[in-house]
SEVO-572900 format. One record per residue: residue in one letter; x, y, z of N, C-alpha, C, CB in turn. Coordinates in steps of 0.1 Angstrom, whole numbers, plus 5000, padded with zeros to 4 digits. Glycine has a CB too. Layout:
N
aXYZXYZXYZXYZ/...
//
This chain:
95
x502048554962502748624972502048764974504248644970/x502048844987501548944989502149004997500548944992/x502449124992502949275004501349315009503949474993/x501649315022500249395030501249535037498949265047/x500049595038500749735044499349795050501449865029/x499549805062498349895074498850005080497949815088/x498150065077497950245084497150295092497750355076/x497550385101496350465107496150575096496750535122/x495250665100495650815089495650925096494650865077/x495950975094496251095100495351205103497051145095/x495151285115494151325111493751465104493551305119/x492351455096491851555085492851475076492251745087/x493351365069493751345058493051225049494951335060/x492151155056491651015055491051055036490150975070/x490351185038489851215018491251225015488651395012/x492451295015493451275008494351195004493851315011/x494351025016495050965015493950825007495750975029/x492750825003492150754998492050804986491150735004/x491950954981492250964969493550964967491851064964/x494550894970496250894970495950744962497550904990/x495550664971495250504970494850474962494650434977/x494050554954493250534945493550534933492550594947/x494150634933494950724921495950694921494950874920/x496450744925498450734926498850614929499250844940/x498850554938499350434943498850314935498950424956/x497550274932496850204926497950194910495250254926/x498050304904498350354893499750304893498050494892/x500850334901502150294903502150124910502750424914/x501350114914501849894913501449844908501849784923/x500149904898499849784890500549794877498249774888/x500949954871501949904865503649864864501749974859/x503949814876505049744882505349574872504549734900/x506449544869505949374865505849324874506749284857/x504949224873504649094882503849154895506249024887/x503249264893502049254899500949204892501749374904/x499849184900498849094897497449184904499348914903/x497549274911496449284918496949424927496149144927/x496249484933496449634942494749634943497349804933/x494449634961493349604969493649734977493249454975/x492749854984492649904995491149845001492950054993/x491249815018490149795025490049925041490249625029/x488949955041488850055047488349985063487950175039/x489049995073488949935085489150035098490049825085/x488049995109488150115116488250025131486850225114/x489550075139489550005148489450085163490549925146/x488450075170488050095183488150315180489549985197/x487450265163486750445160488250495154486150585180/x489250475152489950535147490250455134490950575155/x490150525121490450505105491450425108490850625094/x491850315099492650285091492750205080493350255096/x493750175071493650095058494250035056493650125049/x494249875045494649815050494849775034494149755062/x496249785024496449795013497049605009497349935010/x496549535000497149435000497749424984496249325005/x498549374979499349404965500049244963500749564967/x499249154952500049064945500749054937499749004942/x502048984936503148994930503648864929503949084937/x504248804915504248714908505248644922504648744891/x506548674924507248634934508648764940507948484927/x509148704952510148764959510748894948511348634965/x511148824943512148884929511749024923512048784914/x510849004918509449124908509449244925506848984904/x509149174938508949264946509949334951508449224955/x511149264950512049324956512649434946513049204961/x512449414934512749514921512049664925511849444906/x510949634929510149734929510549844945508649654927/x509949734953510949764968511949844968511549664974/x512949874960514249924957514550014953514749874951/x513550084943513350114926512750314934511449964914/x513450404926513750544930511950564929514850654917/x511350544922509850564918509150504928509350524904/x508750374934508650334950508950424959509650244953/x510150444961510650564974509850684972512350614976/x509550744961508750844959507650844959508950874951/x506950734962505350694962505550684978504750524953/x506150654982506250634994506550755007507250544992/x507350805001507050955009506051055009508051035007/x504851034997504051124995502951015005503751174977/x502950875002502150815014502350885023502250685018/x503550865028503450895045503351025048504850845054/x503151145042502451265043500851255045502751335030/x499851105046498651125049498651025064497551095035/x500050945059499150805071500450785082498850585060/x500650725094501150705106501050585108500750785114/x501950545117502450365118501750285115502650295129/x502750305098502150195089503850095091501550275070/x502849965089503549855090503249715081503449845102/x504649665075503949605064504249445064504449685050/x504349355060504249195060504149155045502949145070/x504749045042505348975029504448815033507548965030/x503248835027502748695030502948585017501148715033/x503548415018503348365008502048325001503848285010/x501348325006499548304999498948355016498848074990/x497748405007496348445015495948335020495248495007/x495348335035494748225043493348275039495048225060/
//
């Protein structure tokens, strides 16, 4: 299973919000249980940045723990200090 999450970034923040992803974020779901994986891909559509974070997770359960969880919401508001309509999707396996 996979949480994907896409952003634009904001702008002047694209070096802040890739060292965020990198560091911080990377760092906070992989040590989550029942992750398996934390991917960022850097995608640019019609010239304007965005990214496109994909995160595996053993099942529903493990994600929804985390989803919930005070340390999440706090990763989560320092994200959205770099990035703008981000929107996210719960895939059962990768096509």
């Amino acid at each position: 299973m996979y949480l994907t999450v896409r952003c634009d970034i904001l702008p002047g923040k694209e070096q802040e919000l890739d060292n965020f992803l990198t560091e911080r974020a990377k760092k906070f779901w992989l040590s989550q249980p029942g992750v398996k994986s934390f991917h960022v891909y850097k995608d640019t559509l019609v010239g304007w940045p965005e990214r496109t974070i994909m995160i595996e997770v053993d099942d529903m359960s493990s994600l929804d723990n985390i989803l919930h969880s005070d340390a999440r919401q706090r990763v989560r508001r320092e994200f959205q200090t770099y990035a703008t309509d981000v929107q996210s999707q719960i895939l059962d396996t990768m096509i």
